[in-house]
C-alpha positions in Angstrom: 9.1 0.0 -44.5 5.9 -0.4 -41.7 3.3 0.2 -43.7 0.7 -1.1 -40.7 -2.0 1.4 -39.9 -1.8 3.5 -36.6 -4.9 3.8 -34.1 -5.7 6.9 -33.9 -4.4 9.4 -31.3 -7.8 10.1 -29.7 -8.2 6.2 -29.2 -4.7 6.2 -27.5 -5.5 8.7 -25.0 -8.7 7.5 -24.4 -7.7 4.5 -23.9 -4.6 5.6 -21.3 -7.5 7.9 -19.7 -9.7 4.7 -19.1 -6.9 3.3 -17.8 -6.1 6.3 -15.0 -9.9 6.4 -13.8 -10.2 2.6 -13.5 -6.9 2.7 -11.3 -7.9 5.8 -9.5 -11.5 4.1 -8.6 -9.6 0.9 -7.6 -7.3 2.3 -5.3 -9.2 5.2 -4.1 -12.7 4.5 -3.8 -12.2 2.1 -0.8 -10.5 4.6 1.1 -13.0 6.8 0.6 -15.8 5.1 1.9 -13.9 3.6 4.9 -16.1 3.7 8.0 -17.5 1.0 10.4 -19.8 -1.7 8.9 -20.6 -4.1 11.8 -17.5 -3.9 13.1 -17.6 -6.7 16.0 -17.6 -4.9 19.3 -17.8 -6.7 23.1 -20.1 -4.7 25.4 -20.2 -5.8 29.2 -23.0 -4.2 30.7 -26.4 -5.0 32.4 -29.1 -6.1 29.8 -30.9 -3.0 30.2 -28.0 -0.6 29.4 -26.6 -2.8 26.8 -29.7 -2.0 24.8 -29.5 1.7 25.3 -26.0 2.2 24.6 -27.2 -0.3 21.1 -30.0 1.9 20.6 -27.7 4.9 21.2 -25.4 3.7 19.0 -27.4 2.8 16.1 -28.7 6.7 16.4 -25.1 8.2 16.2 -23.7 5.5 14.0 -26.3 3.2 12.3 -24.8 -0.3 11.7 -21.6 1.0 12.6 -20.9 -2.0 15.1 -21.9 -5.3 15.8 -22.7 -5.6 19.8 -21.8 -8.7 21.3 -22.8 -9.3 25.0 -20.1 -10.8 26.7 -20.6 -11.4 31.2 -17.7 -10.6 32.1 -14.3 -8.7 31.4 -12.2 -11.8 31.5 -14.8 -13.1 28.5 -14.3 -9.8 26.7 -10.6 -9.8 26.6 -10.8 -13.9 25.5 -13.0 -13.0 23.2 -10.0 -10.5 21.6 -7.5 -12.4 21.7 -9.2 -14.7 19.8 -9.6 -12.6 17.5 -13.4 -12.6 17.6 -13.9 -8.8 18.2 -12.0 -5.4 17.7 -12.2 -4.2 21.0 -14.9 -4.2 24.0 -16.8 -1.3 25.8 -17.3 -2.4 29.6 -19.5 -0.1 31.5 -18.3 -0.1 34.8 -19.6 2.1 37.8 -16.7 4.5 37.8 -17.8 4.9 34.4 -16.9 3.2 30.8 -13.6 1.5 29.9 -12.5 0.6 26.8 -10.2 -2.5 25.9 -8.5 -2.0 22.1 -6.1 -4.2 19.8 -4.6 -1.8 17.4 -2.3 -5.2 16.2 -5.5 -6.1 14.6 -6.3 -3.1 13.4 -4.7 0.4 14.1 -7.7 2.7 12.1 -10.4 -0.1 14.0 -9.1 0.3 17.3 -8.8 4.1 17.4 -12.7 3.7 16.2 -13.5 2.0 19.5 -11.0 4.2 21.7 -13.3 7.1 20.5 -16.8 5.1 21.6 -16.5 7.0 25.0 -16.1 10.4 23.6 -20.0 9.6 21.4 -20.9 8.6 24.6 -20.7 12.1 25.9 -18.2 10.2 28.6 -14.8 12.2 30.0 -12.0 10.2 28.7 -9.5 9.4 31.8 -6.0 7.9 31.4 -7.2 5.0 32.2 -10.5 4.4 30.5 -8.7 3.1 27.1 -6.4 0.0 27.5 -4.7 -1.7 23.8 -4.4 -5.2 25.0 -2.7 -6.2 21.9 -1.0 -3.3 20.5 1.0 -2.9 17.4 4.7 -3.0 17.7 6.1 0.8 19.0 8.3 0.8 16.2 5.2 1.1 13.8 2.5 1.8 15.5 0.0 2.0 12.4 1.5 -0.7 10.9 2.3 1.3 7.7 4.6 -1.8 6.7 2.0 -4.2 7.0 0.1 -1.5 4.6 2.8 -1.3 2.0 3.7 -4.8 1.8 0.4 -5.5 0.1 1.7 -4.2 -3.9 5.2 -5.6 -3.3 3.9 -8.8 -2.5 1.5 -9.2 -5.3 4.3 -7.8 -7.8 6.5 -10.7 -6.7 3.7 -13.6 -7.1 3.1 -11.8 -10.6 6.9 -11.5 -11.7 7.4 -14.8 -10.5 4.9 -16.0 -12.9 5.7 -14.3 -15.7 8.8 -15.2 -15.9 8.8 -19.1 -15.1 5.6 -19.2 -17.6 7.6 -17.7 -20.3 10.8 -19.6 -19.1 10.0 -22.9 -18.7 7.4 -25.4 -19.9 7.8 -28.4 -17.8 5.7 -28.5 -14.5 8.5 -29.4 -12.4 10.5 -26.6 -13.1 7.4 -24.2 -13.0 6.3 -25.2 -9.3 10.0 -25.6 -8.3 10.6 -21.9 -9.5 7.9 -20.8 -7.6 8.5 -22.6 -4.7 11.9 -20.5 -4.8 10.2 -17.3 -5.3 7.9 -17.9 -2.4 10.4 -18.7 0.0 13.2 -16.4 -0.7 10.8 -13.9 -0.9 9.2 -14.8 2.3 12.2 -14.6 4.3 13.3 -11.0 2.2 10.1 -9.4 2.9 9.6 -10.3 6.6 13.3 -10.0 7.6 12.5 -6.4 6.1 9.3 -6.0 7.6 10.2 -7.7 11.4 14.0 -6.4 12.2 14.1 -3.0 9.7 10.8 -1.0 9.9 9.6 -3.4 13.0 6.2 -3.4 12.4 6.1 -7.4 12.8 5.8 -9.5 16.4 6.2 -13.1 16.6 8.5 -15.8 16.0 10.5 -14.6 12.3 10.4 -17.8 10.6 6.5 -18.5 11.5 5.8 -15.1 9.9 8.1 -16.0 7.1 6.6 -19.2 5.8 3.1 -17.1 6.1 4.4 -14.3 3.5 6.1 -17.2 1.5 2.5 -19.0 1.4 0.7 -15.8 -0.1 3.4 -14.9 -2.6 2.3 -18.8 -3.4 -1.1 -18.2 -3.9 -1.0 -15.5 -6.0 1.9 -16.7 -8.2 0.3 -20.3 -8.6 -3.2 -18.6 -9.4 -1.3 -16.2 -12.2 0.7 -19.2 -13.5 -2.4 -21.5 -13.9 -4.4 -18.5 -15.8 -1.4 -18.6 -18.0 -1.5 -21.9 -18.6 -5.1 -22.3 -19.3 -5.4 -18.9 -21.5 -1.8 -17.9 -22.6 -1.0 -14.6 -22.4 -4.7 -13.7 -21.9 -5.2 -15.2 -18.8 -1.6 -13.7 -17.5 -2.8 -10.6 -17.9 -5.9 -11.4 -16.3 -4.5 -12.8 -13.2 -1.7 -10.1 -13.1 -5.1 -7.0 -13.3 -7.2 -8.8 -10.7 -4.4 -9.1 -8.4 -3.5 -5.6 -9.0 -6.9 -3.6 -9.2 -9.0 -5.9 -7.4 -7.1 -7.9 -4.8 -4.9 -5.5 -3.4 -7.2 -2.5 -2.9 -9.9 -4.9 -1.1 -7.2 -6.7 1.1 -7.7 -4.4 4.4 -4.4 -4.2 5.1 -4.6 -0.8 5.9 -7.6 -0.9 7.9 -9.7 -4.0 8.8 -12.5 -5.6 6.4 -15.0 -4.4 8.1 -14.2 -0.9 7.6 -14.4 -1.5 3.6 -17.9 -0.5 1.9 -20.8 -3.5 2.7 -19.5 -6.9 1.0 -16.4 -5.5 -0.1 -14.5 -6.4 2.9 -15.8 -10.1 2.9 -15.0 -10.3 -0.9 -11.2 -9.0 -0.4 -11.0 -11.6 2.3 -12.1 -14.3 -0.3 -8.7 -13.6 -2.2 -5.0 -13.6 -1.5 -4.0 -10.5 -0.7 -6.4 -9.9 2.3 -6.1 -13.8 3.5 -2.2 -13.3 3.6 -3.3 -10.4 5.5 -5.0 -11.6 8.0 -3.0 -14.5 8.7 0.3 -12.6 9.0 -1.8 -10.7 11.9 -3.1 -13.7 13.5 0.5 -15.5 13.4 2.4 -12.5 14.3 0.1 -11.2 17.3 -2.3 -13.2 18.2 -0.5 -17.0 18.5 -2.4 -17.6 15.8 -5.8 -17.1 16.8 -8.5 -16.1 14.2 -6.0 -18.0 11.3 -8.1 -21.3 9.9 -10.0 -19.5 7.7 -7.6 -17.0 6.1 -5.3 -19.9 6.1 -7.7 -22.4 4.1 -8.4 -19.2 1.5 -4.6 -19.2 0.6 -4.1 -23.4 0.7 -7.0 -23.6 -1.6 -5.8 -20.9 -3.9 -2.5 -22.7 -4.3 -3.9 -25.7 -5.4 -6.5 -24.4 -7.2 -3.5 -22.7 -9.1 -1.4 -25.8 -9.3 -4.7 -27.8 -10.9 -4.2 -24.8 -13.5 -1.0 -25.2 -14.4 -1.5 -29.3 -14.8 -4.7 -28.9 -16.6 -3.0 -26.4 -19.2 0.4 -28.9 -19.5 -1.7 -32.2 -20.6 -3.5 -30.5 -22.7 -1.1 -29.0 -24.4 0.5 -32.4 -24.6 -2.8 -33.5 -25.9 -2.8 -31.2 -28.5 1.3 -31.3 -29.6 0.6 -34.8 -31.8 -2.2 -33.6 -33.5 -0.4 -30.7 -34.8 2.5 -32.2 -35.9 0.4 -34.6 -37.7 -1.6 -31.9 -39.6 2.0 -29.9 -40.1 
């Protein structure tokens, strides 16, 4: 007969009440405060209307967007394909023209679309150009949006079960290198031929979703190894509540609340998703840094796992001696 004392019911609920508020600020709280935060903007214009149309700016929208003189319209555009601005505002004398890339952003580029409208400017059919738009299949890239949960799920899975599977390195890293890979091609194949919402070359985009599934499965393995079930837990509620809410898939980190965005960049989720952008529309423009982020996650997760092997090999001896 269990003769082990219950909690009490009141700690229960609280506790599963905790639980629903944390999740609810996690998930919703940066959606609710998406909005423009220096959102990088090319303006061609004569020096002197530049810095009205800043000034103006700043009045309607203060440190909305980040104006970046550019000379030309050629520059502009350059400057957005590499993936160094949002979109450009060219003031032109029949008036101003905007150029927009919803692939990098759907919710960033329909900000700019709308800069001639707080302009007090009639909108033509010509005055808004997207020259790097989303895939017509998914034009607001609600893929791209949900792939965030199912990708960090599969790096958490992955490590749960090859941590509780296995003990030997070799079999760890090789497991996840499955994981990663199969996955990678699963989830793009999905992504690229059913809902459409990818561009590019299939296997470039592949190896890229394969990579972050990587990152966050070597980070959640190498917690585990270094804290047990502690640090599996950890890895598996940062990824979750932290990660994946801050990643910008859905949006663009510069629409997340001040810092946030940068932060969310920092960490897999939002590297894998701004790499799969880059790759997929841009020829891989605007990638090193994004790239770097999930290369030195891996390791960094790898160096984990090792760290929490030897010294658990350290540690074996000594307790059989004392047994």
């Amino acid at each position: 007969m269990n003769t082990r004392p219950k909690p009490p019911f009141l700690a229960i609920s609280a506790l599963v009440a905790l639980v629903a508020c944390i999740m609810l600020i996690s998930f919703a709280w940066p959606a609710v405060n998406t909005g423009p935060h220096h959102l990088p903007l090319a303006v061609v214009a004569p020096a002197p209307v530049a810095a009205q149309l800043e000034a103006r700016l700043d009045t309607a929208r203060p440190g909305a967007f980040d104006l970046q003189p550019k000379i030309s319209e050629a520059e502009a555009r350059a400057a957005i394909l590499n993936r160094e601005v949002y979109g450009a505002l060219l003031i032109t004398p029949q008036g101003p023209k905007v150029l927009t890339a919803s692939a990098a952003s759907p919710a960033a580029a329909q900000l700019v679309a709308a800069l001639p409208a707080l302009m007090g400017a009639p909108a033509g059919p010509d005055t808004v150009e997207d020259i790097v738009p989303a895939t017509a299949s998914d034009a607001r890239q609600s893929g791209l949006g949900g792939a965030a949960l199912p990708l960090v799920l599969c790096g958490m899975l992955s490590a749960a079960l090859l941590t509780q599977l296995y003990t030997g390195v070799g079999a760890r890293l090789g497991g996840l290198a499955g994981v990663a890979l199969l996955g990678g091609f699963g989830v793009t194949a999905i992504l690229q031929f059913w809902f459409g919402t990818l561009g590019g070359e299939y296997w470039l985009n592949s190896l890229v979703v394969a990579l972050g599934i990587a990152a966050i499965g070597a980070l959640v393995q190498g917690l585990e190894s270094v804290l047990g079930t502690v640090g599996l837990a950890l890895g598996g509620v940062s990824m979750v509540l932290i990660a994946n809410p801050l990643s910008a898939l859905t949006s663009a980190p510069e629409l997340l609340p001040a810092g946030w965005g940068a932060f969310g960049q920092a960490l897999p989720p939002g590297a894998f998703g701004t790499l799969l952008r880059s790759v997929a529309f841009f020829d891989g423009a605007g990638s090193s840094t994004a790239l770097l982020t999930l290369v030195v996650w891996v390791l960094g997760g790898l160096g984990l796992v090792v760290m929490g092997t030897v010294r658990r090999r350290a540690v074996a001896p000594v307790v059989a001696q004392g047994a």
